[in-house]
N, C-alpha and C positions, 0 to 999 in steps of 0.2 A: 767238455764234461768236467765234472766236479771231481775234483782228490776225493770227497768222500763217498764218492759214488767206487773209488777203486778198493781193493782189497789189502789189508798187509800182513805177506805172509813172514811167520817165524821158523829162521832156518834153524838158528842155534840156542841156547840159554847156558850160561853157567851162574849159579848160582851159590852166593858164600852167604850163610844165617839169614837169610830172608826167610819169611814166613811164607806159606801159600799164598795165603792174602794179600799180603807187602807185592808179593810177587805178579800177582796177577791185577793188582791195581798198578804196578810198576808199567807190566805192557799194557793196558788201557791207556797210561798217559802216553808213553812212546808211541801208542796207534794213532791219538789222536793229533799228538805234535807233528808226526811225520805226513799225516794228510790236510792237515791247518795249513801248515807255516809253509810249504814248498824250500826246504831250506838250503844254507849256503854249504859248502862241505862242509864247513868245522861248528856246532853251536852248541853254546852252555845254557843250562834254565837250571833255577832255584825251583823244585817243587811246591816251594810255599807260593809261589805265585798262580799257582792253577790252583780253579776259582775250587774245585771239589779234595784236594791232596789233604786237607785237615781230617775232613770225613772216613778216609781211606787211612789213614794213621800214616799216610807216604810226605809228607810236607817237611821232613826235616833230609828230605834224598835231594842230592844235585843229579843229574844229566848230562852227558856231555855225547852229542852225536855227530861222530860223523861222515859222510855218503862221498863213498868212492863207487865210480861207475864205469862197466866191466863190461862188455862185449854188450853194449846199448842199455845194459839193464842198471839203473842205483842200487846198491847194495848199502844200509843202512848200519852201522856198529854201531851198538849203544850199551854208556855206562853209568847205571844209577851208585851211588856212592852215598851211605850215611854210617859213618862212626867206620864200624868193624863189617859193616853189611855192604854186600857188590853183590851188582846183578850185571852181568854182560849179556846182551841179545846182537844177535844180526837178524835181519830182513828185509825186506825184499816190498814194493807196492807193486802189486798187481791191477790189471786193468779186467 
């Protein structure tokens, strides 16, 4: 079955001067990276490299995730970084 067949759930957010918007296209990328890529524990992306992040005003955020896995389940930390603006998430893929 396909990773984008599964769900990913958000357990936490903190968030420093991110906009709603910033924000919420923040975890669209995050959802989509973490059901793409199946990733390694530790991984950086430049937001300017996703093909939509210009459109979304998020292209100037880094990302850095990484999946510590806890009684069977991945648990997901993620940190978008640009200037003065953080957004921390964890979560979780569900099946």
């Amino acid at each position: 079955m396909s990773k984008f067949a599964e769900k990913v759930s958000i357990w936490d957010i903190e968030n420093k001067n991110c906009t709603e918007e910033e924000k919420n296209a923040l975890i669209n990328a995050l959802e989509y990276t973490i059901k793409k890529l199946g990733l390694a524990r530790k991984s950086f992306f430049a937001l300017e490299d996703y093909y939509t992040s210009k459109m979304y005003g998020i292209d100037r955020f880094s990302l850095v995730i990484e999946r510590k896995t806890t009684v069977g389940a991945d648990h997901f930390y993620a940190v978008f970084e640009n200037g003065n603006k953080y957004l921390k998430v964890i979560a979780t893929l569900e099946k």
